[in-house]
KEVOLUM-539306 format. One record per residue: residue in one letter; residue number from 1; y, z, x of N, C-alpha, C, O in turn. Coordinates in Angstrom, 2 decimals. Example, Ala and Ser with C-alpha at 12.3 -4.5 7.8 and 13.67 -1.06 7.14 Angstrom:
BEGIN
+--------+-----+---------+---------+---------+---------+---------+---------+---------+---------+---------+---------+---------+---------+
| residu | num |     n.v |     n.w |     n.u |    ca.v |    ca.w |    ca.u |     c.v |     c.w |     c.u |     o.v |     o.w |     o.u |
+--------+-----+---------+---------+---------+---------+---------+---------+---------+---------+---------+---------+---------+---------+
|      A |   1 |   -5.69 |    7.80 |   13.19 |   -4.50 |    7.80 |   12.30 |   -3.30 |    7.80 |   13.20 |   -3.32 |    8.46 |   14.24 |
|      S |   2 |   -2.25 |    7.08 |   12.85 |   -1.06 |    7.14 |   13.67 |    0.03 |    7.87 |   12.90 |    1.14 |    8.04 |   13.41 |
+--------+-----+---------+---------+---------+---------+---------+---------+---------+---------+---------+---------+---------+---------+
//
This chain:
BEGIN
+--------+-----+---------+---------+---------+---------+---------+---------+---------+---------+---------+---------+---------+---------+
| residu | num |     n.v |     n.w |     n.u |    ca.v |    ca.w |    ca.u |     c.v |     c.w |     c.u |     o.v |     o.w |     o.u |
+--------+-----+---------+---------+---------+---------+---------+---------+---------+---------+---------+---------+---------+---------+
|      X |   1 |    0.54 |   37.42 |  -56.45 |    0.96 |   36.09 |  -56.07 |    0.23 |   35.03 |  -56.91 |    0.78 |   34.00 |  -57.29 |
|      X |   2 |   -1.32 |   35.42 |  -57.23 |   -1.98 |   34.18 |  -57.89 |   -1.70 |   34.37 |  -59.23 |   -1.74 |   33.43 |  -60.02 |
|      X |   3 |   -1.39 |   35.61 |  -59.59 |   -0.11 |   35.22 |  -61.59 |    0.80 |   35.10 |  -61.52 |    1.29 |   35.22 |  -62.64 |
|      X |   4 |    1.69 |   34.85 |  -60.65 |    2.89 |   34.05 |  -59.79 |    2.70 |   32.98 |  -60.18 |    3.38 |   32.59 |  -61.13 |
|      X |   5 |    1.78 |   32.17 |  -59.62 |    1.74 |   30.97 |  -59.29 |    0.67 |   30.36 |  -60.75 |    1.04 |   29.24 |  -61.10 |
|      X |   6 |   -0.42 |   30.87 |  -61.52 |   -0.49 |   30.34 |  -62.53 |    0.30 |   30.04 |  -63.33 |    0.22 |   28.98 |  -63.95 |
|      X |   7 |    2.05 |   31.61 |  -63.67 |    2.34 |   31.58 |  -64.60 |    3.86 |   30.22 |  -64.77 |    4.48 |   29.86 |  -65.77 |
|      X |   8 |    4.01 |   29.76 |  -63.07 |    5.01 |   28.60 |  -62.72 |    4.18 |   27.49 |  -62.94 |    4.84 |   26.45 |  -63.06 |
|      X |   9 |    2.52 |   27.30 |  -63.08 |    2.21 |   26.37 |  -63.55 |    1.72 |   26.32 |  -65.12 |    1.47 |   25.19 |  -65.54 |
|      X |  10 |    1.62 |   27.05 |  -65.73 |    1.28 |   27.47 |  -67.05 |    2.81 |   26.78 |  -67.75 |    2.88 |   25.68 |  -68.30 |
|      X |  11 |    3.56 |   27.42 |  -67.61 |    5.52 |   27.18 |  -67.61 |    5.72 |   25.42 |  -67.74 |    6.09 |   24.89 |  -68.79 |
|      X |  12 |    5.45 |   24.77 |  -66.69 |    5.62 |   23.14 |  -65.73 |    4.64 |   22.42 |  -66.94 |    4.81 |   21.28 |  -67.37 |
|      X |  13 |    3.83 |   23.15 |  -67.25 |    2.73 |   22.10 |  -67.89 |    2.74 |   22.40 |  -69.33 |    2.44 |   21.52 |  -70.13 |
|      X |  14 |    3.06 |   23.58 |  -69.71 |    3.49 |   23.49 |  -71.22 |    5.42 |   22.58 |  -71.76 |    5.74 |   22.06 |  -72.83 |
|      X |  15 |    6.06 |   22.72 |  -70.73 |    7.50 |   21.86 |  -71.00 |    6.92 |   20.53 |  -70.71 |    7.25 |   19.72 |  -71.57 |
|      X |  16 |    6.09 |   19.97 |  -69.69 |    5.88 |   18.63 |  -69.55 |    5.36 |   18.18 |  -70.71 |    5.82 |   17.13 |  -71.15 |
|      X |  17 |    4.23 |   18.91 |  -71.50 |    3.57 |   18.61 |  -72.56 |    4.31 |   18.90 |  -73.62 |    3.64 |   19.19 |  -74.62 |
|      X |  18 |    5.40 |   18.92 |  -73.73 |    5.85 |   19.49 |  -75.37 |    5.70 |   20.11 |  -76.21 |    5.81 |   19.89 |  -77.42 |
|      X |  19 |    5.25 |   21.50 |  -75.33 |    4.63 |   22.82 |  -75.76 |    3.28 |   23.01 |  -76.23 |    2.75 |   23.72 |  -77.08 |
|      X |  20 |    2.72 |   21.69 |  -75.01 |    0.82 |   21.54 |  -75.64 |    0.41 |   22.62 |  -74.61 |    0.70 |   22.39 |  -73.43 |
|      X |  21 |   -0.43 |   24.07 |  -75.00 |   -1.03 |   24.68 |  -73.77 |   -1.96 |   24.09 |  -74.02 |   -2.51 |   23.89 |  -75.10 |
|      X |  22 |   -2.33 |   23.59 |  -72.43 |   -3.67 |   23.11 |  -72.06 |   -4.67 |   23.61 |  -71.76 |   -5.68 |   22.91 |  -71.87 |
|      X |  23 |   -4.83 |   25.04 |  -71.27 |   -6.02 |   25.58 |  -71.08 |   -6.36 |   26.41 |  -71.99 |   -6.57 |   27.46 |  -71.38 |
|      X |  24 |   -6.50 |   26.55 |  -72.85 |   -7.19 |   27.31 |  -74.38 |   -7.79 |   26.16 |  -75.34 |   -7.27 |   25.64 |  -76.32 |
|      X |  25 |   -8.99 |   25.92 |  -74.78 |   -9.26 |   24.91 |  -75.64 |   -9.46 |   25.02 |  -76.96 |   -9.56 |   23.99 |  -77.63 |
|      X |  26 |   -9.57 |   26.42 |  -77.59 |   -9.78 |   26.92 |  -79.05 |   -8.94 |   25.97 |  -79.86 |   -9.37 |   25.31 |  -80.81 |
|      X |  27 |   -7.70 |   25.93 |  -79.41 |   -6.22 |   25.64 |  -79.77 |   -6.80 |   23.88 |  -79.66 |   -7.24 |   23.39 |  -80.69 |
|      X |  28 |   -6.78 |   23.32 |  -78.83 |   -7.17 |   21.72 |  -79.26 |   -8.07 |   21.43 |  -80.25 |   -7.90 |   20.62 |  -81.16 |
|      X |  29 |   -9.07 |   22.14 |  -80.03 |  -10.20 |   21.75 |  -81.22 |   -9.91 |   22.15 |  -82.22 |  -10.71 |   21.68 |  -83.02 |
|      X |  30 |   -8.87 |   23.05 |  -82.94 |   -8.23 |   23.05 |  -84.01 |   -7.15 |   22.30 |  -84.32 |   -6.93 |   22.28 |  -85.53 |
|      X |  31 |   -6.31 |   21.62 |  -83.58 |   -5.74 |   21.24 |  -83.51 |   -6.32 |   19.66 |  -84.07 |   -5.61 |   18.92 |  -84.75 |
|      X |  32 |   -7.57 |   19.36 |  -83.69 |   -8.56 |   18.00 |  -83.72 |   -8.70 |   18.23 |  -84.95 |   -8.35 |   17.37 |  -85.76 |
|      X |  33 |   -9.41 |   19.80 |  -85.50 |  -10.02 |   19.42 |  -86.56 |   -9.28 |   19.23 |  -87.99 |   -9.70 |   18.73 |  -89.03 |
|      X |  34 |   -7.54 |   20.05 |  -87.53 |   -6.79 |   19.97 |  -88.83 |   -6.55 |   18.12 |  -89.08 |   -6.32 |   17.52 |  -90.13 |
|      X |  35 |   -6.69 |   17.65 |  -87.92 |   -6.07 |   16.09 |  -87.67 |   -7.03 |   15.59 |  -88.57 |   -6.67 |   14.93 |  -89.54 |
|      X |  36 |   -8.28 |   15.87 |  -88.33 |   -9.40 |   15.01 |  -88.75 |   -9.40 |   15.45 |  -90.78 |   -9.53 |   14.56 |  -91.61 |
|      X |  37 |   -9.23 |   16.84 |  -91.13 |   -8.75 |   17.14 |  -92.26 |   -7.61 |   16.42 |  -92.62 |   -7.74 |   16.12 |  -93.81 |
|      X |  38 |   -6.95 |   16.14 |  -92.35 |   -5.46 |   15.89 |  -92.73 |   -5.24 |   13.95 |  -92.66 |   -4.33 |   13.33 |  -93.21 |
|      X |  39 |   -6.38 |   13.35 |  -91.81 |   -6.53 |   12.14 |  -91.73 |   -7.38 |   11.81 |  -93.01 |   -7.01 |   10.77 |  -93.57 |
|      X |  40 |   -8.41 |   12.45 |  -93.58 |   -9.24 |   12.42 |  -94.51 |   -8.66 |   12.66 |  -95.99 |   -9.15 |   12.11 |  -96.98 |
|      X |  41 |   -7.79 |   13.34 |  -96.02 |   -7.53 |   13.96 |  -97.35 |   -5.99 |   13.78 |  -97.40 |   -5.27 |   14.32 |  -98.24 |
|      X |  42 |   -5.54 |   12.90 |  -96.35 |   -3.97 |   12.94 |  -97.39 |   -3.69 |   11.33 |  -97.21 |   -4.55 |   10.58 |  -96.75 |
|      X |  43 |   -2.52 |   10.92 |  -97.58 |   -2.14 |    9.44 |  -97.58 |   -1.72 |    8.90 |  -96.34 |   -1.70 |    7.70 |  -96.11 |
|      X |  44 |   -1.32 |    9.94 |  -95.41 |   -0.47 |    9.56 |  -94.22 |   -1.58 |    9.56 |  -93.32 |   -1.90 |   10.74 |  -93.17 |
|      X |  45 |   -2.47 |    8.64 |  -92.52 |   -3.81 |    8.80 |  -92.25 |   -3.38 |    7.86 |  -90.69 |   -4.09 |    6.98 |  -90.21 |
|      X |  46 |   -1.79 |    8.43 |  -89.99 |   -2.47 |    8.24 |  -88.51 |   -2.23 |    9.75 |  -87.93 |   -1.62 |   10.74 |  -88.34 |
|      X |  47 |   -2.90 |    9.50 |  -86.94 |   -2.91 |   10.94 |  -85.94 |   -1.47 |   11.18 |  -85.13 |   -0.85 |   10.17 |  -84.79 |
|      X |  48 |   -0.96 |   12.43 |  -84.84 |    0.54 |   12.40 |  -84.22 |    0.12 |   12.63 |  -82.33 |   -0.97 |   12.57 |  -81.77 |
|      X |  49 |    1.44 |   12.89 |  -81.82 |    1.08 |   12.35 |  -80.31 |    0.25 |   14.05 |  -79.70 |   -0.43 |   14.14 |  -78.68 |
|      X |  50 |    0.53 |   15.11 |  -80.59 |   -0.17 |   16.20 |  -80.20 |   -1.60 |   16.33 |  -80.33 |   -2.36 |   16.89 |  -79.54 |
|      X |  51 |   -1.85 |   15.79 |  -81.30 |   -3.48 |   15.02 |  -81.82 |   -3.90 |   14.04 |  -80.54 |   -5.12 |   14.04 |  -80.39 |
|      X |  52 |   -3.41 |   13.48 |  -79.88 |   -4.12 |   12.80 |  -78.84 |   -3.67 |   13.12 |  -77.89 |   -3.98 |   12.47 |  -76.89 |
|      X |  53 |   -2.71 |   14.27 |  -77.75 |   -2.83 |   15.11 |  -75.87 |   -4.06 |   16.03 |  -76.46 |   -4.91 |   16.15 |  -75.57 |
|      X |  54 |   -4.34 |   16.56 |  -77.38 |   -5.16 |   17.40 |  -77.74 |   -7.13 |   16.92 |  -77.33 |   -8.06 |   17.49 |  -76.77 |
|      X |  55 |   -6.92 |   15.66 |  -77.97 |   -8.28 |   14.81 |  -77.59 |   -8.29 |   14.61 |  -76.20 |   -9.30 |   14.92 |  -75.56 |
|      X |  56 |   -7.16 |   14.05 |  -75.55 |   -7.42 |   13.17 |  -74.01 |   -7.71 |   15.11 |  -73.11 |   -8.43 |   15.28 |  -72.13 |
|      X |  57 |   -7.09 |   15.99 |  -73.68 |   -7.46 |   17.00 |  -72.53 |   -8.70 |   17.64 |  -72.81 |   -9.22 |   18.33 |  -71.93 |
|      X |  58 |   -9.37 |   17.49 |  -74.16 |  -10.86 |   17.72 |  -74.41 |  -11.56 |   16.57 |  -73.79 |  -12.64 |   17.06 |  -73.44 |
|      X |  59 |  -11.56 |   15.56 |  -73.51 |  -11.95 |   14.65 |  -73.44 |  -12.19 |   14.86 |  -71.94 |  -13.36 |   14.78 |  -71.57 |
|      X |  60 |  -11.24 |   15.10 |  -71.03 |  -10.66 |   15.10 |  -69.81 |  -11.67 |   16.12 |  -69.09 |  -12.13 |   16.11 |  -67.95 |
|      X |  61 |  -11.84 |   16.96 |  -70.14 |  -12.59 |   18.51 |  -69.88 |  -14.02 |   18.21 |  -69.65 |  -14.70 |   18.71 |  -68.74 |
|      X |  62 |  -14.44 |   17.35 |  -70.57 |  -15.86 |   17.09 |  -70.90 |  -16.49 |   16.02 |  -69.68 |  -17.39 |   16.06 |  -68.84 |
|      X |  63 |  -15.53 |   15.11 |  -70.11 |  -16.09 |   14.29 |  -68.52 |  -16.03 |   15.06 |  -67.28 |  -16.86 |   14.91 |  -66.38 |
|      X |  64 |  -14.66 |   16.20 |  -67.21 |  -15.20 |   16.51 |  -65.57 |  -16.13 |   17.29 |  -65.33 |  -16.65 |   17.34 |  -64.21 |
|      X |  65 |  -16.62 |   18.32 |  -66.74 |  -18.10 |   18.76 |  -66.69 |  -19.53 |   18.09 |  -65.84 |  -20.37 |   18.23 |  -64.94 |
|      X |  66 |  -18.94 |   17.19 |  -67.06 |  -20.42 |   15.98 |  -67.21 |  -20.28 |   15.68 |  -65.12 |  -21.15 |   15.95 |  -64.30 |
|      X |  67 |  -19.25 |   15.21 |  -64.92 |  -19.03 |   14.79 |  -63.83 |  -19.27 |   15.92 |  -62.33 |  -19.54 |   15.78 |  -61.13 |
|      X |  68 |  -19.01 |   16.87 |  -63.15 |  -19.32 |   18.11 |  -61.39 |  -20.54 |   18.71 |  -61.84 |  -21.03 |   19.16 |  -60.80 |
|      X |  69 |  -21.33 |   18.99 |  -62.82 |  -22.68 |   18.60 |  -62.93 |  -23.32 |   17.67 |  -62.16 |  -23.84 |   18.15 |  -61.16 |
|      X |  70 |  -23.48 |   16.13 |  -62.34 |  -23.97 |   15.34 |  -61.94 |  -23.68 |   15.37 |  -60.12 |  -24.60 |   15.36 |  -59.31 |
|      X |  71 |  -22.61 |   15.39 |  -59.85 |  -22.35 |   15.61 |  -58.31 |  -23.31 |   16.99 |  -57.77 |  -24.32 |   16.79 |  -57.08 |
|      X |  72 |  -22.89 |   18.36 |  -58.14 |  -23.77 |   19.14 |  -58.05 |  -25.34 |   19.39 |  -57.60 |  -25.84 |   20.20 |  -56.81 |
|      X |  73 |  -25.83 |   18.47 |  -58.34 |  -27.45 |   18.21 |  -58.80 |  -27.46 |   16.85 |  -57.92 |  -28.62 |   16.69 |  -57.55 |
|      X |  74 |  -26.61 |   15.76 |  -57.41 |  -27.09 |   15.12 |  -56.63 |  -26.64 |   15.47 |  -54.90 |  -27.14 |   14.91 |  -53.93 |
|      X |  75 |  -25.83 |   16.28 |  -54.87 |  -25.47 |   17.02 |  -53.74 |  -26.51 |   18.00 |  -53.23 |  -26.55 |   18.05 |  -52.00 |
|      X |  76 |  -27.48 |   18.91 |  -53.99 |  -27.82 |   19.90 |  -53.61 |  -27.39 |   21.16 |  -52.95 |  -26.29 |   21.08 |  -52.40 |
|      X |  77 |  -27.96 |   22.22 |  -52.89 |  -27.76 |   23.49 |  -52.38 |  -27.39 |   23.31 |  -50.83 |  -26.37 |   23.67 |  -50.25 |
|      X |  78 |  -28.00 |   22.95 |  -50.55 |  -27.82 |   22.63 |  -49.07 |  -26.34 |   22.87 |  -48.38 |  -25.96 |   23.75 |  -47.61 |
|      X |  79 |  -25.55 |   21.57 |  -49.03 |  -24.11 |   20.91 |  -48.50 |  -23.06 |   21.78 |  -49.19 |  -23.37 |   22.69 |  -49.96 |
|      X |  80 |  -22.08 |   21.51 |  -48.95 |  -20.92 |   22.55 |  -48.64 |  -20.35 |   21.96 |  -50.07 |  -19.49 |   21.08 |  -50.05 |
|      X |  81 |  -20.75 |   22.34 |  -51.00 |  -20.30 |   22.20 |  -52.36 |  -19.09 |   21.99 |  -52.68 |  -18.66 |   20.96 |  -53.20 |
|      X |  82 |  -18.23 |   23.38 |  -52.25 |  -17.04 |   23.47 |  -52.58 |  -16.27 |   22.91 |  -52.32 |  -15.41 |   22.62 |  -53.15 |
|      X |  83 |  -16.20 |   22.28 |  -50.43 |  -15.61 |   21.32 |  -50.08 |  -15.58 |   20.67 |  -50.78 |  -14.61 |   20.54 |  -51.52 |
|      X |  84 |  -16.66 |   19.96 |  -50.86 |  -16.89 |   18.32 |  -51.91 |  -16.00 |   18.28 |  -53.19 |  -15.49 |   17.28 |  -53.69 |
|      X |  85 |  -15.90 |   19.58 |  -53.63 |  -15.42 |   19.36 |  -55.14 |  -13.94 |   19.69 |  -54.64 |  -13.15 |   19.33 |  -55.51 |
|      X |  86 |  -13.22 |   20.30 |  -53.42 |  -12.31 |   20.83 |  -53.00 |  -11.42 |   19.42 |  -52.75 |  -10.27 |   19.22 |  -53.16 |
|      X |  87 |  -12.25 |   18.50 |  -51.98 |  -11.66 |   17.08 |  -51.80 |  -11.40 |   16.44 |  -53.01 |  -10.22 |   16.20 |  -53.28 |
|      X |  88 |  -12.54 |   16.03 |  -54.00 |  -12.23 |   15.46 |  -55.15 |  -10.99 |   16.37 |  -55.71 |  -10.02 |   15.62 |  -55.67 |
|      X |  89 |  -10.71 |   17.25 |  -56.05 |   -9.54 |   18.04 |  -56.42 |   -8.13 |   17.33 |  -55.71 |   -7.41 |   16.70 |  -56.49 |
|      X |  90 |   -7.80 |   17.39 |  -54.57 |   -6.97 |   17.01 |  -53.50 |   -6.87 |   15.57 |  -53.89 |   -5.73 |   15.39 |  -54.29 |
|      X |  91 |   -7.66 |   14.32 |  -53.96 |   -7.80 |   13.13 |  -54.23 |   -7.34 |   12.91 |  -55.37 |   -6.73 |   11.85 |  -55.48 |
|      X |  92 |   -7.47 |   13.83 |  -56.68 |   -6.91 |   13.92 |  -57.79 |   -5.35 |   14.02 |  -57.86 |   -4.69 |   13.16 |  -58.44 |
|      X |  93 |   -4.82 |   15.06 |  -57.28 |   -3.61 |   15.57 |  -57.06 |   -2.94 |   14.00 |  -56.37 |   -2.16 |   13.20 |  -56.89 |
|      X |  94 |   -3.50 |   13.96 |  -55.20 |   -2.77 |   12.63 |  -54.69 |   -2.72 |   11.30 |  -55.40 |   -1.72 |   10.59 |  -55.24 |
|      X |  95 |   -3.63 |   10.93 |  -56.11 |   -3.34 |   10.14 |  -57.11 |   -2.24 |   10.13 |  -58.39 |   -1.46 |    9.29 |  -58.85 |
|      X |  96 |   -2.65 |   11.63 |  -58.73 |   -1.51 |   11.82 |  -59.99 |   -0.39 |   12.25 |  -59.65 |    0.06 |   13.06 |  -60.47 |
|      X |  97 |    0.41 |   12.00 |  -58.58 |    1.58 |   13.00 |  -58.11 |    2.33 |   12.46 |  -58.91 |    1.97 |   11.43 |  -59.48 |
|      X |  98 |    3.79 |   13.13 |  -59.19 |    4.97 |   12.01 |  -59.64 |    5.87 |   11.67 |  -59.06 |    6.64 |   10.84 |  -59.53 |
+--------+-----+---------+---------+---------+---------+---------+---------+---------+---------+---------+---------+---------+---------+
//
């Protein structure tokens, strides 16, 4: 059921994105670095719209690191972690619905 249900969201989020997979980040950061080659060394020196879904979901990645780190460490062991990050998740979703 749960590769069921990754592979209907894997599916939803590569057609929404225009065949950007989002969770392999190998694939963005190459994707960054041919941009950053290809911005440097040829004449045509802007970035295309796959070059900046590529950045905003590295980008996206890094802050929510930085960000469930910092909650983490000011939450402590103690409190019910998962919840906490279970809500922020849920709060996310309800914000971004369409």
């Amino acid at each position: 059921l749960l590769s069921a249900a990754f592979g209907l969201v894997y599916a939803t989020a590569n057609h929404a994105l225009n065949a950007t997979i989002t969770q392999l980040m190998t694939g963005h950061i190459t994707k960054l670095g041919a941009a950053i080659s290809d911005r440097v060394g040829s004449a045509n020196r802007c970035f295309n719209s796959g070059t900046v879904t590529s950045f905003s979901i590295l980008a996206s990645f890094t802050i929510g690191c930085a960000l469930g780190t910092r909650i983490f460490l000011a939450v402590g062991q103690e409190k019910p972690i998962f919840t906490i990050i279970g809500a922020i998740y849920a709060v996310l979703l309800l914000m971004f619905q369409g």
